[in-house]
C-alpha positions, 0 to 999 in steps of 0.5 A: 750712102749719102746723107737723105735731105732732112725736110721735105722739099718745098715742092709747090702744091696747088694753091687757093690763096695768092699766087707765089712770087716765084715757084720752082718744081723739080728743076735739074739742069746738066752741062757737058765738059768739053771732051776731055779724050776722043775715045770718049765723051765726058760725062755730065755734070748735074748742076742742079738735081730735082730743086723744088721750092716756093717763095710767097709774096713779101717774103726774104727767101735765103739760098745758102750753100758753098761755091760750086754747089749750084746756086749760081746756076739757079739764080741764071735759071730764075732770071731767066738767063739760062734753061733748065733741062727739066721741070718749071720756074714760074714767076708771079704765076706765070711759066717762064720756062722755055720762053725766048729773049723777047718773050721776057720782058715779063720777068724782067719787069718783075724781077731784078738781080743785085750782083756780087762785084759792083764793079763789074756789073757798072760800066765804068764810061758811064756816069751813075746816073746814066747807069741808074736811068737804063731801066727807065730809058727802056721803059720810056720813062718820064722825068727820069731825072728826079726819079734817080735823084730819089733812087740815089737819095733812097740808097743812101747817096746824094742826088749829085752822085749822078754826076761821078763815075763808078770808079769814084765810089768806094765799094760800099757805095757802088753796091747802093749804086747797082741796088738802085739800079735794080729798084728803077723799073719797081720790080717785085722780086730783088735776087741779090747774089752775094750782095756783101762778099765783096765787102769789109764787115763794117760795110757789109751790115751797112748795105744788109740793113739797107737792103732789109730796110728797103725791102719792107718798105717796098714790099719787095720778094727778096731772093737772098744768096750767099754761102755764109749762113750767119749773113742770110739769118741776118736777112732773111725768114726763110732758107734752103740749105744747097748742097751737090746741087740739091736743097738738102734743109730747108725751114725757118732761118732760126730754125735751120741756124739753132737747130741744123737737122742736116750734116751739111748744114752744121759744117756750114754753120760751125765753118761761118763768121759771125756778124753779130757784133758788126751789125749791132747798132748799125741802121740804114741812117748811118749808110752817109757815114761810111 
């Protein structure tokens, strides 16, 4: 018999305080391989099987689970690139599921993704500060070019990075880019998938502390994803441990870290590096020095 979650999914329940930043009820969503014989059809796979959760305002929400358990698909979900097949996402209160494309702009606004490769989320024919300014264009922003002089400046980058190509940047450095491209438009929420798995250790507690930095400075949501759980309690107040396309624990990132309640959960920790030691020390003022 599988293994039960062992905490109560977070499903939201009504509210008379603050809205939610974002609140996901019940969500499955199933895909069909391509026939596999033309006897039969191919059975279902089920991404994501009965997700319940909710993140306040301000909070640093960490989803944690190994490739292929259904946080990519999730993430899709929340952004608003792909339906679910049942249940709700709501962000800032507002349900987004079912909109069509120009219904969402509104999640758009509020809500902004941080990608695993820099590299291939940054067109390498474009200067940075052309790839920075893209929100502000669409916005129909003003002086866009003193507000990516900020951005880049806010990221630990030198306002004359605008005028160099992504290829010109170490990895590092290329993930602040994409970072400041993701604060242009001033959303709300920052989902940021595997934000540092590309990266050297050294680099990875640079751009970690950046992003916690940045986040309490703005008063950001942050959505963190990663399959590395010592990463996410560096970041984040609470997790949501992802197994087989279900939260299987759920709770405080210390909580959840020194006491693990779920088998799964204790496979992952005992499975995970450490990055203690990496990030002892090291602060957003020491990004200049990479």
């Amino acid at each position: 018999m599988a293994e039960q979650p062992t905490s109560a999914p977070l499903a939201p329940g009504p509210r008379t305080g603050p809205v939610d930043a974002i609140s996901v009820r019940d969500v499955t969503r199933d895909y069909r391989r391509p026939r596999a014989s033309l006897r039969r059809p191919s059975p279902p796979v089920h991404a994501l099987r009965g997700v319940s959760f909710a993140v306040p305002q301000g909070q640093r929400f960490g989803i944690v689970g190994e490739s292929g358990c259904g946080k990519s698909t999730l993430l899709r979900i929340l952004a608003g690139l792909d339906q679910p097949t049942s249940g709700s996402v709501a962000i800032d209160g507002r349900d987004i599921t079912g909109l069509r494309e120009r219904q969402l702009r509104f999640v758009r606004e509020r809500l902004q993704l941080v990608f695993q490769d820099p590299m291939s989320a940054l067109d390498p024919r474009m200067r940075v500060g052309d790839i920075v300014a893209e929100p502000l264009v669409a916005q129909g922003h003003r002086n866009r070019k003193e507000r990516v002089a900020e951005l880049l400046e806010a990221v630990g980058l030198r306002a004359d990075a605008a005028n160099r190509y992504p290829h010109q940047f170490s990895g590092g450095q290329r993930q602040r880019i994409s970072i400041a491209r993701a604060l242009a438009p001033r959303p709300k929420i920052i989902v940021a998938d595997e934000p540092v798995s590309a990266l050297d250790v050294s680099v990875r507690a640079q751009v970690l502390n950046l992003i916690a930095d940045l986040v309490d400075e703005l008063s950001l949501t942050l959505v963190f994803v990663s399959h590395d759980l010592s990463v996410v309690r560096h970041v984040c107040d609470r997790v949501a441990v992802m197994h087989a396309g279900q939260i299987v624990e759920t709770g405080s990132t210390e909580q959840v870290y020194e006491d693990p309640q779920h088998s799964y959960t204790r496979r992952l920790i005992a499975a995970a590096p450490t990055l203690d030691r990496a990030l002892s020390g090291v602060s957003a003022a020491d990004l200049n020095r990479e």
